[in-house]
Backbone as JSON, one array per atom type, in Angstrom:
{
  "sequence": "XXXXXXXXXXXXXXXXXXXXXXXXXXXXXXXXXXXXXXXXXXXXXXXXXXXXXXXXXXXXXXXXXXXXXXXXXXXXXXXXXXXXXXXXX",
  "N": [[9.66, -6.87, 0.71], [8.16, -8.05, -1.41], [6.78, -9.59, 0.25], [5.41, -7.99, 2.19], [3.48, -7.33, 0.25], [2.31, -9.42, -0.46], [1.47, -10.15, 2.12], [-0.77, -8.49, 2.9], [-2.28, -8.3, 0.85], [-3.14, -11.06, 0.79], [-5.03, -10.78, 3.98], [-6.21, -8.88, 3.47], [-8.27, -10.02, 1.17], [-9.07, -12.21, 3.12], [-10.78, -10.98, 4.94], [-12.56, -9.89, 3.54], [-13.63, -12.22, 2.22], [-14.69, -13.29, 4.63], [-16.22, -11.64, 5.67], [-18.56, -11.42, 3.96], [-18.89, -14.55, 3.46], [-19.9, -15.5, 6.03], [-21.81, -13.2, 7.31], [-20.82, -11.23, 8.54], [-20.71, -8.27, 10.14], [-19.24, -6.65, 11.61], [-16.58, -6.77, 10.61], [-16.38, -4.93, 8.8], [-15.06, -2.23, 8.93], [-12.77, -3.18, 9.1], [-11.8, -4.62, 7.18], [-12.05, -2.59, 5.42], [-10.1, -0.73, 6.24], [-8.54, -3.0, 5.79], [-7.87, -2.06, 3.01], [-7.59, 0.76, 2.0], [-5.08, 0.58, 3.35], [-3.86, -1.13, 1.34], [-4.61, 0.12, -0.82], [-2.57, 2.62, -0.48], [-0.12, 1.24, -0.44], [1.82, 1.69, -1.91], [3.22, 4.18, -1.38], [3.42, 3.85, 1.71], [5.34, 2.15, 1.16], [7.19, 3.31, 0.41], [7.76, 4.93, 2.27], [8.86, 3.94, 4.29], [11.14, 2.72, 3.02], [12.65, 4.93, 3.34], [12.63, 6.1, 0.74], [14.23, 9.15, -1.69], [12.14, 10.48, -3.1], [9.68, 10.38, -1.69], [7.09, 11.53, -1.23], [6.48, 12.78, -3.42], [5.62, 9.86, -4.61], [4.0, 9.52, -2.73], [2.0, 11.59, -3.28], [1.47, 10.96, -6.05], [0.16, 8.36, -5.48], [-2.01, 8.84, -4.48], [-3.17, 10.84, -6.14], [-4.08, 10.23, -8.25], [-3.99, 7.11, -8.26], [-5.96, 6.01, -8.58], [-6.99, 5.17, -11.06], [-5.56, 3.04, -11.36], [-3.44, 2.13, -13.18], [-1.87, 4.75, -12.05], [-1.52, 3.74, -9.55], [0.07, 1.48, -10.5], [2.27, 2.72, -11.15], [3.19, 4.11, -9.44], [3.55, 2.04, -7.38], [5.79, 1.48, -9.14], [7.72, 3.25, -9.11], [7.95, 3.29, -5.91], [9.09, 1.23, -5.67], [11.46, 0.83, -7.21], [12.97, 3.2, -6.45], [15.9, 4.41, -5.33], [17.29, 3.78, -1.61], [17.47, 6.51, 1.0], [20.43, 7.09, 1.75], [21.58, 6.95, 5.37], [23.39, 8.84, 6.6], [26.37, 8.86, 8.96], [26.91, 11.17, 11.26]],
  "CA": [[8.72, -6.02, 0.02], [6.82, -8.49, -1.49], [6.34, -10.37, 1.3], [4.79, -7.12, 3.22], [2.81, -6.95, -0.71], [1.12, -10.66, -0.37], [0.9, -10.44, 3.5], [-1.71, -7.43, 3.03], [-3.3, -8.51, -0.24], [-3.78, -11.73, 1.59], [-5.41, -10.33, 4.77], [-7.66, -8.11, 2.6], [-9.18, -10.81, 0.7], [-9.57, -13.22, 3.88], [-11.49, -10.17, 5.61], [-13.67, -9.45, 2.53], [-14.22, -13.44, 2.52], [-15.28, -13.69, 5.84], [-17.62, -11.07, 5.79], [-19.67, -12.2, 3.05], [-19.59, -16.16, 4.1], [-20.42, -15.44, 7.3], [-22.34, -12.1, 7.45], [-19.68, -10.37, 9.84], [-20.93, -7.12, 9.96], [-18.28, -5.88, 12.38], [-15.13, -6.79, 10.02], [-16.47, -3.77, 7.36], [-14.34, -1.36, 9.72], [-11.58, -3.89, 9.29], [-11.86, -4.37, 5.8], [-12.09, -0.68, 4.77], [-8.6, -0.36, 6.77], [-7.11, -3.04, 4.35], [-8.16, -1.49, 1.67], [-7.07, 1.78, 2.46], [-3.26, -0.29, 3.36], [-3.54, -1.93, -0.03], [-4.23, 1.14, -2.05], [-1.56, 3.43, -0.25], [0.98, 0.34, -0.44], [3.57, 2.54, -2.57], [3.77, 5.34, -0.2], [4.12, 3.1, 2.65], [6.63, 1.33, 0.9], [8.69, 4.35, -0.01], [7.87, 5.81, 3.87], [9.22, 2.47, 5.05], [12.64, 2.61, 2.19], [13.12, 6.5, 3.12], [13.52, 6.89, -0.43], [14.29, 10.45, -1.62], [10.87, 11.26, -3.66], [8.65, 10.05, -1.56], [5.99, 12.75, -1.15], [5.86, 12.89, -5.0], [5.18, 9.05, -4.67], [2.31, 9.51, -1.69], [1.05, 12.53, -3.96], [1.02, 10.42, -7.26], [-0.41, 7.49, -5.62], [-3.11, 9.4, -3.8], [-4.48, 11.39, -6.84], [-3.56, 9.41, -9.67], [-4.1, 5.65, -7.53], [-7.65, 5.0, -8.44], [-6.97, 4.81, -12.25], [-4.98, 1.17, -11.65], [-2.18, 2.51, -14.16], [-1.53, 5.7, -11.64], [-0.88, 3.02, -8.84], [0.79, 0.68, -11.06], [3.36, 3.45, -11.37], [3.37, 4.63, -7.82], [4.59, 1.15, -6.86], [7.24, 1.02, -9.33], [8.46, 4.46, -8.16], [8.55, 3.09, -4.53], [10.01, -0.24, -5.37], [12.33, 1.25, -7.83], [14.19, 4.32, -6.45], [17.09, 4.05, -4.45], [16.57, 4.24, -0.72], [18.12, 7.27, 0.99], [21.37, 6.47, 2.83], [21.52, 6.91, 6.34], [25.2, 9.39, 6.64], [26.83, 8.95, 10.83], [28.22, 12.08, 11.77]],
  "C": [[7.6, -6.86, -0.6], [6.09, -9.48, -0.68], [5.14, -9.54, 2.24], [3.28, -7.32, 1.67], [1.73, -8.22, -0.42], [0.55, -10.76, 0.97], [-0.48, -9.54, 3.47], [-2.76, -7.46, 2.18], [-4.47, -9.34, 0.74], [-5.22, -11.55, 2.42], [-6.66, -9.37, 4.6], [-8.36, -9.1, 2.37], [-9.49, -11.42, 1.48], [-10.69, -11.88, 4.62], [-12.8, -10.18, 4.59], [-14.25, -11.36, 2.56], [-14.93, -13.76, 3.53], [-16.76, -12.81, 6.1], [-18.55, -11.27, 4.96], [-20.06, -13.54, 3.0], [-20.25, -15.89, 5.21], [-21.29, -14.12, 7.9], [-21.75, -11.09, 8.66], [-19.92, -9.32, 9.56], [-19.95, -6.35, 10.54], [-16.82, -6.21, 11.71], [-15.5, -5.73, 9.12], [-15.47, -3.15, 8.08], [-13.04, -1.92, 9.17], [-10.72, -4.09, 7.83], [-11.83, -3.38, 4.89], [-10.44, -0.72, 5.43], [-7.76, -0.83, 5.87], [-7.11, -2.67, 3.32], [-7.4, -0.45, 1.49], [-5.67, 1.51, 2.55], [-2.98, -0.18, 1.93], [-3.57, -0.43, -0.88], [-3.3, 2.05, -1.7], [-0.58, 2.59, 0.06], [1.85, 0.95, -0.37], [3.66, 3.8, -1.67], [4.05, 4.43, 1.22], [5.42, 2.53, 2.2], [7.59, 2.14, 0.78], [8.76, 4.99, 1.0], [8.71, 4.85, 4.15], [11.1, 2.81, 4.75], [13.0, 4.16, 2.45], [13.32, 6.92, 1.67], [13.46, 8.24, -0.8], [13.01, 11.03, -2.26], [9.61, 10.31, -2.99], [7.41, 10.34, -0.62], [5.57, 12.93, -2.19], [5.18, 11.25, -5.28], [3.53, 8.95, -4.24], [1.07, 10.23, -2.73], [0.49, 11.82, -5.46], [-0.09, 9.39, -6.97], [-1.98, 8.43, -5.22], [-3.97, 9.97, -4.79], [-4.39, 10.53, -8.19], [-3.88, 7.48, -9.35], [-5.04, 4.86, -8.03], [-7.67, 4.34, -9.7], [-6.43, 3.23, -12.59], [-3.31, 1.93, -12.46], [-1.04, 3.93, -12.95], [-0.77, 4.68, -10.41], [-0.03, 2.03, -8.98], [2.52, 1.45, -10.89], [4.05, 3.81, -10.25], [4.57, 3.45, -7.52], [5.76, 0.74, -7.34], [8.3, 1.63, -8.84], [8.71, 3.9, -6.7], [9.35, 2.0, -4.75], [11.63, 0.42, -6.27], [13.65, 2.04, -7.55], [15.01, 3.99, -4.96], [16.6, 4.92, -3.12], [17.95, 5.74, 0.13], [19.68, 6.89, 2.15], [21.88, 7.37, 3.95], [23.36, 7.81, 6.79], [25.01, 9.37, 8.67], [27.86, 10.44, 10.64], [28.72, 12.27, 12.99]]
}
């Protein structure tokens, strides 16, 4: 989890670097995508962990995300809640 968290930060900031050293006009596309990753992290992360509230996660991060504190929360909710377990019948 936080490996998927620094791999994506990462990958953001080298995109946003590159296009402003080097005037890469064709990474904006690319760069808007990680962005878009990075701020819907905690719903990926809780799509990823099946955990059981996570539609109230997607929905918190999504309207509540932009504030910093709303996504702060999101991701504890995804990192936090137990993931759903998988029953064989």
């Amino acid at each position: 989890m936080k490996k998927l968290l620094f791999q994506t930060l990462f990958a953001f900031l080298l995109a946003i670097l590159f296009t402003f050293m080097f005037g890469l006009v064709g990474l904006w596309p690319l760069a808007l995508a990680m962005l878009l990753a990075f701020y819907f992290l905690p719903a990926i992360i809780a799509s990823r962990r099946e955990t059981h509230n996570k539609n109230g996660i997607f929905l918190l991060n999504a309207l509540t995300g932009w504030f910093g504190i709303g996504w702060l929360a999101a991701l504890a909710m995804a990192c936090g809640s137990r993931s759903v377990e998988n029953k064989v019948q």
